[in-house]
N, C-alpha and C positions, 0 to 999 in steps of 0.2 A: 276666194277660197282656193281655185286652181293653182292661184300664184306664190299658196303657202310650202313648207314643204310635209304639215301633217296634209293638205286636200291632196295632193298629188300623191303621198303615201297609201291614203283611203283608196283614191280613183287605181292606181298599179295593184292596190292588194283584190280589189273585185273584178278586175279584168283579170288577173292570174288566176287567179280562183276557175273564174269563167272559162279558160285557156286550158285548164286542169282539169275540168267537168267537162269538157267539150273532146278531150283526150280519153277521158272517163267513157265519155259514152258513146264514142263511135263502134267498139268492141262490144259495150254493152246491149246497141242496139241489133249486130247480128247477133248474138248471144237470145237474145226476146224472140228473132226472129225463128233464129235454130231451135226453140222449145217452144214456140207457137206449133213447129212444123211435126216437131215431135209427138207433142202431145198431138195432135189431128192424127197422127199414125197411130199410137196406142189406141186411141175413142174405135179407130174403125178397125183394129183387130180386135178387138174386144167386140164390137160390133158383129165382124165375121166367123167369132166362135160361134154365135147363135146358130149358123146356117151349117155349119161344123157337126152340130150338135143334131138337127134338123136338116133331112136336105128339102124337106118341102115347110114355104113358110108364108103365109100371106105378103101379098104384095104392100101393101099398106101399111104391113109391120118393116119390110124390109124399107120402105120411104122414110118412117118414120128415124130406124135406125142408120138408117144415113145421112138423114138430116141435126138426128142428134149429134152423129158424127162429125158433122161440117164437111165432106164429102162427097161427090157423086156416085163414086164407081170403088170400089176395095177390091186389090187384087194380087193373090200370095203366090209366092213361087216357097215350092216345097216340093221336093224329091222328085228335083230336076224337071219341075213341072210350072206353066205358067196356068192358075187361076181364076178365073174372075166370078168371085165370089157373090161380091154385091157392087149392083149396079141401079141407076136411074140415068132417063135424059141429058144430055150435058149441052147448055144452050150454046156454046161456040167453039170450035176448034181449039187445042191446045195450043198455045203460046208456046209455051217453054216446059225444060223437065231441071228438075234438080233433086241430084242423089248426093243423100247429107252423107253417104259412106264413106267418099274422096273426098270430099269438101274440104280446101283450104281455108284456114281462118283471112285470109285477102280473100279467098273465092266471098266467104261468106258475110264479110264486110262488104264488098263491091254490090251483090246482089241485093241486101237489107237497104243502101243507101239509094239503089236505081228502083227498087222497090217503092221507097216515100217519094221518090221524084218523080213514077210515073203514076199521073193520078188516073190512067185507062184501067177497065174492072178487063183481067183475063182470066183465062181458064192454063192451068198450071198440072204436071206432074210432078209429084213428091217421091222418092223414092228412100226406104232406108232401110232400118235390120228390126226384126220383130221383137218385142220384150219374150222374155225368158226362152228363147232359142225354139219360138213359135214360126220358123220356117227362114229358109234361105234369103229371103224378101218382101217386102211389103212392101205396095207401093199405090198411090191413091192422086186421083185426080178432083182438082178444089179450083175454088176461086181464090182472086187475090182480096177483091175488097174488103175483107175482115180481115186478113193480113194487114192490109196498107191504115186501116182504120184504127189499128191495136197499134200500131208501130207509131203515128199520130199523136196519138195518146200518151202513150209512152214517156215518147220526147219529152213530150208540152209537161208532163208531170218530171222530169228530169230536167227540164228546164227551170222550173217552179223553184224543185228544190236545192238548185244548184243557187239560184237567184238568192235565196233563205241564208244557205249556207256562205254566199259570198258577201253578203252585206254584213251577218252575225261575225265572223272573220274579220271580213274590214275595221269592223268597231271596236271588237277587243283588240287586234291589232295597233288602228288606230289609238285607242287609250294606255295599252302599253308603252307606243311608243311615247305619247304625250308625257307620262308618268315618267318614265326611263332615259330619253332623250331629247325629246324637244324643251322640256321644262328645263333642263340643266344648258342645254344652250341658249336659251333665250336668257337666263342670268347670265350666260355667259358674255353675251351680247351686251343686253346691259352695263355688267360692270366696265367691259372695253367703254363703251359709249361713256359712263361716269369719267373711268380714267381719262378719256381725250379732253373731258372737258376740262381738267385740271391735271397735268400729268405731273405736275412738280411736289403733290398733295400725296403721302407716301401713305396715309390712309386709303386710299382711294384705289391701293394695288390688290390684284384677288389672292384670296386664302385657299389654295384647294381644299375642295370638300368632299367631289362627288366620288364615289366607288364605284364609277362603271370607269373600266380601263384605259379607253383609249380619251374618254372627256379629259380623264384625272389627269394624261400627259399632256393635254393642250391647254390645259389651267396653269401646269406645273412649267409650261413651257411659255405660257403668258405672263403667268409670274416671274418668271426669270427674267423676259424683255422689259415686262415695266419698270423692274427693281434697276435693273442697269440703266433703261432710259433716267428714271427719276435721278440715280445717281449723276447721269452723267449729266442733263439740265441744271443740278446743283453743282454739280462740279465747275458747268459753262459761266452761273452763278457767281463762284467764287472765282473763277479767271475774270471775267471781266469786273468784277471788283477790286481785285489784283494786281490788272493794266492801268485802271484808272490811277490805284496808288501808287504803283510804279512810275506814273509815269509825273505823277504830283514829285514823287522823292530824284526822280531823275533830274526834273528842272532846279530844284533846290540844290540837287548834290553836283551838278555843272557849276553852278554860280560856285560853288565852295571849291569845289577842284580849280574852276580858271583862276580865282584868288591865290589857289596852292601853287597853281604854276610859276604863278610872277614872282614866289619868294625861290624858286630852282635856281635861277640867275645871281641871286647873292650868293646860294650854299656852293654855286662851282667858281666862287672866286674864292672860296676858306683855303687855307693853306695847309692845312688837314689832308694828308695822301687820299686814307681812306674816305673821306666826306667826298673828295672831288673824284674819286672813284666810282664813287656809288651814282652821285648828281644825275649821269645820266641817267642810270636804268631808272631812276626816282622819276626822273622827266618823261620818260619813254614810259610808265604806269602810268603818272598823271595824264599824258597824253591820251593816251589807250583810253581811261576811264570817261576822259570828255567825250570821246569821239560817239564813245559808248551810250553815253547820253542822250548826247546829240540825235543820232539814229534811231532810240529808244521814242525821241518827244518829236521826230519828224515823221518816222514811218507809221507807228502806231505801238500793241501791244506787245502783239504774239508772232508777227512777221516780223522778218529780217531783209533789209535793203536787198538789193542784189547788188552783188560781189564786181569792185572795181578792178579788175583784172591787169595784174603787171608782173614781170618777170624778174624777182630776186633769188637771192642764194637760201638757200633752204639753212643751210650751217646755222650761219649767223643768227636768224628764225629761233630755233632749237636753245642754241647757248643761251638767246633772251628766256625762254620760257624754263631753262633748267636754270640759270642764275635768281632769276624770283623765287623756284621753289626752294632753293638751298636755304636763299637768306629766310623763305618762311619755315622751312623744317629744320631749323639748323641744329636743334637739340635733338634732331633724333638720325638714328644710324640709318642713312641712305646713301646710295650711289647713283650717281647718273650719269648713260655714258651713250655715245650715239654710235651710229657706225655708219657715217653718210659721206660719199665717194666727195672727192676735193670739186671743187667748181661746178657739183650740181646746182642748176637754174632750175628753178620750178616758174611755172606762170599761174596764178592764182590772188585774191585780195590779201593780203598783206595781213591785216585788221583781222579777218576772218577768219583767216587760217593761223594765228594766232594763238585766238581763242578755244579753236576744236585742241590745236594740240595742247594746250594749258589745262584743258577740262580734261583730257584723256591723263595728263602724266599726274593730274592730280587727283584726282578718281585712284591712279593706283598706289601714289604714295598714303592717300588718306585710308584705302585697305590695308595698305604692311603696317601702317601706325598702328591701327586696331589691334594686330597679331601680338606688337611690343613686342618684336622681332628685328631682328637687321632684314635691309631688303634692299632690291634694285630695280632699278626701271630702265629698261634697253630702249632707244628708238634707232631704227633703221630706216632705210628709204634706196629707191633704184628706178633708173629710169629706163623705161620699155619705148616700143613705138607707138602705142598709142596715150601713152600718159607718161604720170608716176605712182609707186608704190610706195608708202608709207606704213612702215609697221610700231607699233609700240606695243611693249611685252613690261612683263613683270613677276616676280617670284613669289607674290601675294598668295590667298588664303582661294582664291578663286570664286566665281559667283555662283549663291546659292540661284536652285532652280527659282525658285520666286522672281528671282529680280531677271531672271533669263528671259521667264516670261512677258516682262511687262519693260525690256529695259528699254527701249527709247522711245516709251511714252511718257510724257513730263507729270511731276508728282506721284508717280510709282514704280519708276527703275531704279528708288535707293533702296540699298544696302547698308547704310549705316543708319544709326536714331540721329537722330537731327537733320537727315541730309535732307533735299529739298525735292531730288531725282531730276533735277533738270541736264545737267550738266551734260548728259550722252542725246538727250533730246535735242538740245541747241547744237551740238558738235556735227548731229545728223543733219538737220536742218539747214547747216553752213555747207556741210558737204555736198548737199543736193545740189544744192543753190548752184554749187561751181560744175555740176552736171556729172559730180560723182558719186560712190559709196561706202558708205562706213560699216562694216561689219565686223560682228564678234567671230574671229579666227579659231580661239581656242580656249577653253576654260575648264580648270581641274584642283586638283590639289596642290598643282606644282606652280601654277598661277596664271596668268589670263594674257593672250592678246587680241590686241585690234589691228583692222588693217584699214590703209585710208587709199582709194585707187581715186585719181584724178585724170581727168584725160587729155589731151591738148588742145588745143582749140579747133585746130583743123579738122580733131577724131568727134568732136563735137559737130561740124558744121556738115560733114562729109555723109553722117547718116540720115 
């Protein structure tokens, strides 16, 4: 039961309780004390009106009236005069005096508690101020054990009902909470428990229900991680059913492409300018596309080889990947134009780097097509000391926030109906590979770039 958190709720709400009664009654019990002391004082001026009254009065009467007093001795100061009124025997020396007229409430808490703690019977002066302005003082000499007896009492009945009241408190406490919070988390618990056992089961995610506030946002915020776990175990789902055909069309579509290549060698003997022009870039696609393959049904799905690093001319690079998209946009109004210094060497996979800048300049020519606009595609490049810089810009429609958010995660960084969104994913994933980064520079109305920073090898090995 301790180890629940309603037993542990019950056990802190009856110690508090207890904690709060025991603050209760330290005050209350000088408070008993100060009007035990009190009253003994009114009994024996009321007592000593008789003799007030009388100044001769049997002895027997005045015993009796001190006894009923709870007193020995009564003694009034009045017009500047000390009294002693009534009196009898007093079987031991006084102990102690206490005048409730200065009394501090610490004075009169410390005395009430040394009070119950001494269980010796003494003899006591009382001192305090007379009811209805019956003299400058009164002041009477008592025992303590009806004192210390009444204070005993007290407690034990303050203890009793404190006991009452801390259990009656615990319980309804206890069952509020049961009613109000513990029962809304234990479904809460449950349904997690249901969920784990099946998370891919989109029934099986919670509805929030409850109207206590702060449950309603841990449901509402459980809700939310399921719905995206479940998504994205489906998502994992449909990738690796994806790869698997991927990688079934990969092997199929190698065998088709090396067939295609062996017929390049007849079309660059036609005597045809343009046919024997084209021949290579046709041979330098099919190539690309094997290799592509290849890598596809060697490495696996979703990874990418790592990058065989060698040192060409970036130009050359560039003209291949704007000569493809000419001949594929050729009916529509585009420009493409670079501005990369004469004899820059880049060190990078060839293969690789290829494909980021293919997917970059086509990403932006497939947004100006959309616009059915004229448009342009700049790429730049420059070399620093620790790498190079590559930029590619374009005068596109720019990208909405949606695709900003999500752009180079694969299957939801497109922007067009149809597109796939892989295209800035894979381009990322090449770039890393070479120990660099691909970021989005700028995007607006005026049109978007990216920059590709690569570093050398040395700036690579150096950190």
């Amino acid at each position: 039961m301790f180890n629940s958190l309603s037993g542990r709720v019950l056990v802190l709400t009856v110690i508090f309780v207890m904690m709060a009664e025991i603050m209760i009654f330290v005050p209350s019990v000088a408070s008993f004390r100060e009007d035990f002391y009190r009253s003994h004082l009114e009994r024996a001026q009321i007592a000593s009106l008789t003799l007030l009254a009388n100044d001769m009065i049997d002895p027997a009467l005045e015993t009796e009236l001190l006894t009923n007093a709870g007193v020995y001795n009564v003694v009034l100061h009045r017009d500047e005069a000390r009294q002693l009124v009534l009196s009898s025997p007093i079987p031991s020396m006084i102990e102690n005096s206490f005048d409730l007229r200065e009394a501090s409430a610490f004075r009169l808490i410390f005395d009430a508690l040394a009070r119950i703690a001494n269980p010796t019977p003494e003899v006591v002066r009382v001192i305090g101020m007379p009811v209805r302005k019956g003299g400058l003082a009164i002041e009477v000499t008592m025992p303590t054990a009806p004192l210390r007896t009444a204070l005993i009492e007290y407690g034990l009945n303050v203890l009793a009902l404190s006991l009452v009241i801390s259990i009656v408190t615990a319980g309804l406490l206890f069952l509020a909470m049961q009613r109000l919070l513990l029962t809304p988390i234990q479904k809460l618990v449950g349904n997690m428990q249901a969920y784990a056992a099946a998370p891919e089961d989109a029934r099986r995610i919670i509805t929030p229900a409850t109207s206590t506030r702060e449950l309603r946002l841990a449901e509402e915020a459980l809700h939310a991680l399921q719905t995206d776990l479940t998504q994205s175990l489906k998502q994992r789902e449909r990738l690796a059913q994806l790869g698997e055909a991927v990688a079934k069309i990969s092997h199929d579509l190698r065998n088709i492409l090396t067939s295609a290549q062996l017929f390049t060698d007849r079309i660059e003997s036609s005597e045809d300018p343009t046919v024997r022009r084209l021949a290579p870039k046709l041979e330098n696609s099919i190539r690309r596309a094997v290799t592509l393959c290849e890598n596809t049904l060697s490495f696996g799905k979703a990874q990418e080889p790592a990058p065989s690093i060698s040192q060409f001319a970036l130009a050359d690079l560039v003209d291949d990947v704007f000569e493809n998209e000419r001949l594929a946009n050729e009916d529509y109004d585009l420009v493409y134009s670079s501005a990369i210094p004469d004899g820059l060497m880049i060190e990078a996979d060839t293969e690789q780097m290829f494909r980021v800048i293919a997917n970059l300049v086509r990403n932006a020519g497939q947004a100006i097509i959309a616009t059915k606009k004229p448009g342009a595609i700049t790429l730049t490049a420059a070399a620093h000391k620790a790498g190079w810089r590559i930029g590619i810009s374009d005068n596109g429609p720019g990208l909405p926030p949606k695709a900003q958010e999500h752009l180079f995660q694969p299957f939801q960084g497109n922007v067009r109906k149809g597109g796939s969104g892989l295209g800035l994913a894979i381009a990322q994933e090449l770039v890393k590979g070479h120990g660099g980064q691909l970021t989005l520079t700028n995007t607006d109305a005026d049109g978007t770039s990216f920059t590709i920073e690569l570093p050398r090898a040395e700036a690579i090995f150096s950190k």
